[in-house]
N, C-alpha and C positions, 0 to 999 in steps of 0.2 A: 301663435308662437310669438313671443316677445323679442324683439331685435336689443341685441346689447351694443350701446356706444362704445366703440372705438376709443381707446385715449390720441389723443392727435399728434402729442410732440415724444412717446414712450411706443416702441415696436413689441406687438405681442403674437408670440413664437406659435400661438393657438393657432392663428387660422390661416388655412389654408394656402399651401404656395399655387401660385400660377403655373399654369402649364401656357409656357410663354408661345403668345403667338405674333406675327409680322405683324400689329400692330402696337403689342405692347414692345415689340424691338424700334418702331419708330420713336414711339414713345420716348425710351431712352435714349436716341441717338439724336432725336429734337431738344431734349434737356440738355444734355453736353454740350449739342453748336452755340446753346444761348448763356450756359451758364447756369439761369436759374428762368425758370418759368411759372406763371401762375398758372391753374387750371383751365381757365378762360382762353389762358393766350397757346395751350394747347388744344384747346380745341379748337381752337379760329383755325390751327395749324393738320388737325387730323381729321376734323368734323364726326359725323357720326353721332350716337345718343351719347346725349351730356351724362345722365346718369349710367348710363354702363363706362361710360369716359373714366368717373370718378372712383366706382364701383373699382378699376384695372387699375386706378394711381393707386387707393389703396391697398392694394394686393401688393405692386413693384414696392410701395413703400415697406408696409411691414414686412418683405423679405428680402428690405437692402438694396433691391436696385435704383431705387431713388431716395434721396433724401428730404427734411422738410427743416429749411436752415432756425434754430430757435431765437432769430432774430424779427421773427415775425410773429412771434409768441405775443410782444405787447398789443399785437390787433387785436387778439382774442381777447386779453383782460380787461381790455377797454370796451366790449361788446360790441366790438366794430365785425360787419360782414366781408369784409376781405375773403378774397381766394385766395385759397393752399397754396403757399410757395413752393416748388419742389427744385433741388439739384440730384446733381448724379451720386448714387451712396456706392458704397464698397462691390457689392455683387454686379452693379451695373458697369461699374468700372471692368472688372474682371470679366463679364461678357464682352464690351467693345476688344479689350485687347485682344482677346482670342479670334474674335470674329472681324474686325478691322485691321488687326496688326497695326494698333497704333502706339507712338512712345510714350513709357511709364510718368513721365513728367507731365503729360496732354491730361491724363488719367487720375494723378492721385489728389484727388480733390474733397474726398469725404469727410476727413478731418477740420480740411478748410472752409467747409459749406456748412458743417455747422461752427466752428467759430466767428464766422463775417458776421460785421456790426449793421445795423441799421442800415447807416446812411450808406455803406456801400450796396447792401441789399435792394436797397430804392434807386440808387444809381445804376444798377445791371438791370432792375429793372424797367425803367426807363429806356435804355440800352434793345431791348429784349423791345419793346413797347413799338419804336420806332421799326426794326428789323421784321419784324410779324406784321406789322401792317406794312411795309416795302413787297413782304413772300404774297398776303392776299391780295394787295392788287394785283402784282404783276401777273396771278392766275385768273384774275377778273378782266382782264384786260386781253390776254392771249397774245400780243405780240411783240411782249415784252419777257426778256429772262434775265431774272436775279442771280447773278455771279459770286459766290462767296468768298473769301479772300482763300481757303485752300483749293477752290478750282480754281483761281486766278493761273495765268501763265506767267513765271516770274521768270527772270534772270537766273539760272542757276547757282552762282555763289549767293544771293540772295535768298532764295526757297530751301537751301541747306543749314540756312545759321535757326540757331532755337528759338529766338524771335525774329523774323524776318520782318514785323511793322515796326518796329522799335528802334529809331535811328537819331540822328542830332543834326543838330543844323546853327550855325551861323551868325548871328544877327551883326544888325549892322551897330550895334555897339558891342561887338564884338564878346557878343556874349556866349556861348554852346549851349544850347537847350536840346534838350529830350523831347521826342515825339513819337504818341504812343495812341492812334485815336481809338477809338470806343469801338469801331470797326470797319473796316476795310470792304467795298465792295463796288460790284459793278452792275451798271443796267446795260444788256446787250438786244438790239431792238432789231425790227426784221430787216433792216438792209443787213447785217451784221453789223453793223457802228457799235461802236462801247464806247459808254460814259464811264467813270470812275470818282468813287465817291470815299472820302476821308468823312466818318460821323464824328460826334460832339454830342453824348448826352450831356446836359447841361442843370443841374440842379441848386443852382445858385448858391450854390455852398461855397465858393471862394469869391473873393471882391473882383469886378472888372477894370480894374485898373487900382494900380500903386505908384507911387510917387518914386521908390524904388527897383528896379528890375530885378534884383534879385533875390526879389520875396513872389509868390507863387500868384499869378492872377490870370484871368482868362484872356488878356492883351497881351500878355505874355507866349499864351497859345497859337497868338492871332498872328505876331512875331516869329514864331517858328515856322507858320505852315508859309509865311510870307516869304522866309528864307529858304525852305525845303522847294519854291517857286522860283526865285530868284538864282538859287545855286544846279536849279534842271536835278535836283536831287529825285524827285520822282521819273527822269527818265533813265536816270543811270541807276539807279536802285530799284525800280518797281518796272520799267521798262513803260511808264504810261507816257502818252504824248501830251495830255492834264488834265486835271482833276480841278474838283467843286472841294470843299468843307462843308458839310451840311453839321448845321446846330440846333437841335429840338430843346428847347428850355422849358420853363417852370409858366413864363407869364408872356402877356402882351409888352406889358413895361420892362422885363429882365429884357425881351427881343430892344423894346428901341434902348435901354443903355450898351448892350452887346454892338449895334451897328451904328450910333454913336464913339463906342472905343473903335472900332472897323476905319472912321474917319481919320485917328491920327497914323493911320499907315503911310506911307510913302507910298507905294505900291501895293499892287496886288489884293485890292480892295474888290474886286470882281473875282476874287476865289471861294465869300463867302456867302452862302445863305441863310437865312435864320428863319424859326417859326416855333408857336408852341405848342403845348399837346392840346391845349384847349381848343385851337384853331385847328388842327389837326383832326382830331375827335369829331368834332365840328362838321369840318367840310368832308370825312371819311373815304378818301381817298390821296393817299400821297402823291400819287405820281401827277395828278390837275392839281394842287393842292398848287395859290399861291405862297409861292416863297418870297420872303422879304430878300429885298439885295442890302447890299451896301448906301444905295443911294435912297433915300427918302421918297416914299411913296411906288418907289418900283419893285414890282413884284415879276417874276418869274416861277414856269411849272418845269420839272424835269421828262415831261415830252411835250 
């Protein structure tokens, strides 16, 4: 019998729906927490046979409940081997709500997952990159547990607003900046102790420093979380006692100009960590993984 290829970025109505089962429901309920996923970074996340893995994306995909955003179409024309990007499509949206009761606003995404560009594509994923290697170690490890920003325990009028990360702060030249990090989470380890952690995907797509504050740079970022430290804005707003900023970037050298801009803080220079993926990839596990500090040559692990 001759197998016929699939087209990859066109749904064809031919073959077969899935008869969904609790695995192809995590499936989609791990695509939505991240956004967008590669096939790889779901199976680091579900395990089991990579070819029946694939086998079940394509199924979710040509009947809608995930998507495959066509901003990753130029891998293919380039004959690049890239993994499947997938987000949440229409059907899978409409499963969660039914079965989570979650709001239409969390949900409608399908429109949006296929219009997203490139760079933003490679910056979720990156995002997505970091967050999937935090989930397998902390089950490599066993005594540690990943907290995600909706089990977070918030402050009530904070856990009701539609973005409850999304807030402004301060600076000392009296500036209001917005802060929105890439994601919200905590490590809670066997005494019960919690760390909490503000991420930074970092794709070196803006300059680290400007001559003017009021044009967009990643010292500008550095400014904010400095102020959101300074103003106890994480205790009255997130209810944390403090929080790290962890920044996974592009390179060795984008890390020493990031903690180079770190030095003209005034304060709160011990908020941040930086490290890249390559170093990351590398030493394959986050949680021993030296992290760069602020000071030159010092490194720190998050146990």
């Amino acid at each position: 019998m001759v197998s016929v290829r699939l087209p990859r970025f066109t749904r064809v109505k031919q073959i077969a729906p899935p008869q969904l089962t609790a695995r192809d429901r995590e499936i989609i309920r791990r695509v939505f927490a991240h956004r967008f996923l590669r096939s790889t970074q779901i199976h680091a996340l579900i395990g089991g046979s990579r070819q029946q893995l694939l086998r079940r994306l394509q199924r979710l995909y040509h009947h809608g409940y995930l998507e495959r955003p066509r901003a990753q179409i130029d891998y293919y024309h380039q004959g690049g081997s890239q993994s499947m990007v997938y987000g949440l499509g229409h059907t899978g949206a409409a499963l969660l709500k039914r079965e989570l009761n979650l709001p239409f606003h969390r949900l409608d995404w399908s429109a949006k997952n296929q219009e997203v560009k490139r760079l933003f594509l490679e910056h979720a994923l990156l995002t997505a990159d970091v967050m999937v290697a935090f989930e397998v170690a902390c089950r490599r490890h066993g005594g540690v547990r990943l907290i995600s920003a909706d089990e977070l325990s918030l402050p009530a009028e904070t856990r009701h607003q539609r973005e409850p990360f999304h807030w402004k702060a301060i600076t000392k030249h009296q500036l209001k900046l917005g802060v929105q990090p890439d994601r919200v989470f905590a490590l809670e380890f066997s005494d019960r102790s919690c760390a909490y952690f503000f991420l930074e995907a970092d794709r070196a797509t803006m300059p680290v420093m400007r001559p003017n504050f009021e044009q967009s740079s990643f010292y500008r970022k550095l400014l904010a979380y400095e102020a959101t430290w300074t103003q106890n804005i994480h205790r009255s707003r997130f209810g944390f006692h403090r929080f790290r900023v962890l920044t996974v970037t592009t390179s060795a050298e984008r890390v020493k100009h990031l903690i180079e801009a770190s030095h003209q803080l005034e304060r709160g220079q011990g908020l941040f960590l930086f490290t890249d993926m390559a170093s990351l990839t590398a030493h394959g596990d986050i949680l021993t993984l030296p992290w760069q500090t602020s000071q030159p040559g010092k490194t720190e692990t998050l146990t």
